[in-house]
C-alpha positions in Angstrom: 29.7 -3.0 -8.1 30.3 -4.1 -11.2 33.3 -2.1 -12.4 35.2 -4.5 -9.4 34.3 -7.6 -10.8 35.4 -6.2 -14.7 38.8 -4.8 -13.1 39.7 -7.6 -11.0 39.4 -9.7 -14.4 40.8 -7.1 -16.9 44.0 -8.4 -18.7 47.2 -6.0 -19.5 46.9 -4.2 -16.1 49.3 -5.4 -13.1 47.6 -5.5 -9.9 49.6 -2.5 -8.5 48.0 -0.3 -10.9 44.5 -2.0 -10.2 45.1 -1.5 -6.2 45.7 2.3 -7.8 42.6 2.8 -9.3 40.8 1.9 -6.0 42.9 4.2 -4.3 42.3 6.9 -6.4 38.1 6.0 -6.1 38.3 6.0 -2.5 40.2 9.3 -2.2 43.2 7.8 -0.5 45.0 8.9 -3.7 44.6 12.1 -5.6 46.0 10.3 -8.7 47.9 7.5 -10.7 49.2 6.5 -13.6 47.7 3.3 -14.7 49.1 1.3 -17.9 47.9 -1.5 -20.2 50.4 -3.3 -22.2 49.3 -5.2 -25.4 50.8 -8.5 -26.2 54.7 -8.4 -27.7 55.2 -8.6 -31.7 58.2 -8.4 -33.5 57.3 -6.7 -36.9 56.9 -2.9 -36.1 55.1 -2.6 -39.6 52.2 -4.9 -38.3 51.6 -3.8 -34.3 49.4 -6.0 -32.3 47.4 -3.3 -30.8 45.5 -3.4 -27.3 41.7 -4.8 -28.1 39.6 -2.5 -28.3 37.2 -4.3 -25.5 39.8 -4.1 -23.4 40.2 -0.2 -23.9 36.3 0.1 -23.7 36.4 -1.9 -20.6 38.8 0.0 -18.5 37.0 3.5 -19.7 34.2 2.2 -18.9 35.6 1.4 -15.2 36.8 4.7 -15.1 33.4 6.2 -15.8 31.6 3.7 -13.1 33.6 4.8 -10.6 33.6 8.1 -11.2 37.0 8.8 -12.3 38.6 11.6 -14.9 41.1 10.2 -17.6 44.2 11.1 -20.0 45.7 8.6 -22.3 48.9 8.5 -24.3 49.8 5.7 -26.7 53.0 4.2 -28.1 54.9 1.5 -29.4 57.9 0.9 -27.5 60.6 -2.4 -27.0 59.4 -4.8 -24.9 61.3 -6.2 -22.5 61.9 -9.5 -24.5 64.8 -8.5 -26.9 63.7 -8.0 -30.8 60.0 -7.5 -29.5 58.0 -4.6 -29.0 54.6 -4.0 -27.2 52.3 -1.1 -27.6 51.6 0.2 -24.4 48.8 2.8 -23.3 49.3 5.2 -20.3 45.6 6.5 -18.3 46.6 9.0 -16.2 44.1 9.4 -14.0 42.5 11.2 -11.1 38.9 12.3 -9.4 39.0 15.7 -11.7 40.1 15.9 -15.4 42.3 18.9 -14.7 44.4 16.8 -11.9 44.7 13.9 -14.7 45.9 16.3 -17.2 48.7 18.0 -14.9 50.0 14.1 -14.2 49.9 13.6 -17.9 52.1 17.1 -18.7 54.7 16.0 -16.2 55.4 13.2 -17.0 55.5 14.2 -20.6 57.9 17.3 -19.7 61.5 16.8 -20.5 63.0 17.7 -17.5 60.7 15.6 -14.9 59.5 17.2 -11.8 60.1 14.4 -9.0 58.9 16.3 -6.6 55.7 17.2 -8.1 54.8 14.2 -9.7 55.3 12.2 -5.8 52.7 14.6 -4.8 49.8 14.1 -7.2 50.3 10.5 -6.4 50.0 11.3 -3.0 53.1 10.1 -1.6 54.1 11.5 1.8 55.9 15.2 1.8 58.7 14.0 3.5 59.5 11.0 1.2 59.0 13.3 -2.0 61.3 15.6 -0.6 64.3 12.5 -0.1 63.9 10.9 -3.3 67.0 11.1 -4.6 69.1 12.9 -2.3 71.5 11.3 0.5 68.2 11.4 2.8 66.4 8.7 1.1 66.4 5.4 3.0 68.2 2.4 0.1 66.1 0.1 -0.9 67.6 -2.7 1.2 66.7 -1.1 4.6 62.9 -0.8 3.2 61.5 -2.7 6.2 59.0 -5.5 5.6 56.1 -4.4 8.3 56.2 -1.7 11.5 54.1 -2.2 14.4 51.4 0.0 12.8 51.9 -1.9 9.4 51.2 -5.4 8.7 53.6 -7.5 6.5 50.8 -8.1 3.5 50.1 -3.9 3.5 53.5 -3.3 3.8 53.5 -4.5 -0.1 51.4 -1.7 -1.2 54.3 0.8 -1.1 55.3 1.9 -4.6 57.7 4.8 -3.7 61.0 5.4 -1.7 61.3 5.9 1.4 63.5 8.8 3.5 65.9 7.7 6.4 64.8 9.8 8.8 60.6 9.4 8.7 60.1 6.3 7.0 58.1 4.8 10.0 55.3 7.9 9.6 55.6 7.5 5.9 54.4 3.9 5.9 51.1 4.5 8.2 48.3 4.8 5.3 49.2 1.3 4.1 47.4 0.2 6.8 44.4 2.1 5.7 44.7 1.9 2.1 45.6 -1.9 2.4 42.2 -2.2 4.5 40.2 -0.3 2.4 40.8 -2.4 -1.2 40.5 -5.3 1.1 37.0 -4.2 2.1 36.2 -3.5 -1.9 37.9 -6.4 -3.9 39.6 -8.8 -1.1 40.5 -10.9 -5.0 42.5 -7.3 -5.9 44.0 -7.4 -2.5 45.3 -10.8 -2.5 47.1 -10.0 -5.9 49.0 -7.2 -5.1 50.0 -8.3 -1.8 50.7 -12.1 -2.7 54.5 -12.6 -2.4 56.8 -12.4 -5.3 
C-alpha cells in the first residue's frame, strides 16, 4: 500500500502518532489526534511554515486509507527557548463527524478528560481514573504482563488505574501485532527504546 511506504517516510510526525493513524485504519481506534510540527524560527514576523508537500502528503494518506480529517493551525513556542514552530493538529477518525467532535473538545475551554479518553479509545476503566487517587503513578506503569510483551508494552499512550491496569493493557498485544503485520519499519520506531 502505498500510503505505508509515504507515512513510514513522512517528516514532522513522531512515530506514536504514525502507530495512531494505523490504529485508527484498522479500527482498533475510533480516533486520534495526529500533529506535524514545522521546523523552529525565531522571527514570528517571517514563520517557517509546514511544506506544503508535506501537508498534501499526509491528506493524501488520510484519503488512501480511508480516513475523515479536521485540522487546526498555529504558531506556538517551541520548546527551544526564543523559538517558535508552527504546528498543525489532524484530528482524525473513520467518519468526519467523530473527527469533528475530537476537534471541539479539545478546543473547549474546560476539557472533557473523560470524553476525549474515549474517542481515543482508551479503556473505560482507565478514563474513568485519570486524575483521581485511582490512577496507577507513572512509576508503577509496568514494563510487560504475561499477556503483554515488553516491545507492545510501549504502545500505551495513556494512564493507567490501580486497580485494572492488567485488563487495560491487553489490546497492546493486538494493536502492537497488527502495525507490525502492516509497517514492521512503523513498528520498530515506536517501540525502539528511548
Amino acid at each position: 500500500m502505498n500510503a505505508i511506504k509515504s507515512l513510514e517516510s513522512l517528516p514532522g510526525v513522531i512515530s506514536h502518532d504514525k502507530a495512531s493513524i494505523l490504529l485508527v485504519h484498522g479500527n482498533l481506534k475510533p480516533s486520534a489526534l495526529i500533529v506535524m510540527e514545522g521546523p523552529n524560527f525565531r522571527d514570528l514576523k517571517a514563520p517557517e511554515h509546514i511544506t506544503l508537500a508535506s501537508l498534501d502528503t499526509l491528506n493524501a494518506i488520510f484519503s488512501e486509507l480511508s480516513l475523515s480529517s479536521v485540522k487546526k493551525t498555529e504558531i506556538m513556542e517551541a520548546r527551544e527557548s526564543g523559538s517558535y514552530v508552527e504546528v498543525v493538529r489532524f484530528f482524525i477518525a473513520r467518519d468526519i463527524s467523530t473527527a469533528e467532535k475530537l476537534k471541539l473538545l479539545f478546543d473547549t475551554v474546560s476539557v472533557n478528560h473523560a470524553e476525549i479518553g474515549r474517542l481515543l479509545g482508551y479503556p473505560e476503566t482507565a478514563v474513568t481514573a485519570f486524575l483521581t487517587p485511582r490512577m496507577l503513578n507513572q512509576a508503577d506503569t509496568p514494563t510487560s504482563t504475561k499477556e503483554v510483551s515488553e516491545l507492545n508494552m510501549r504502545l500505551l499512550g495513556h494512564r493507567l488505574s490501580k486497580d485494572n491496569w492488567q485488563e487495560e493493557v491487553k489490546y497492546l498485544e493486538r494493536s502492537g501485532e497488527y502495525i507490525k503485520s502492516i509497517s514492521p519499519v512503523i513498528y520498530d520506531l515506536v517501540t525502539a527504546k528511548e
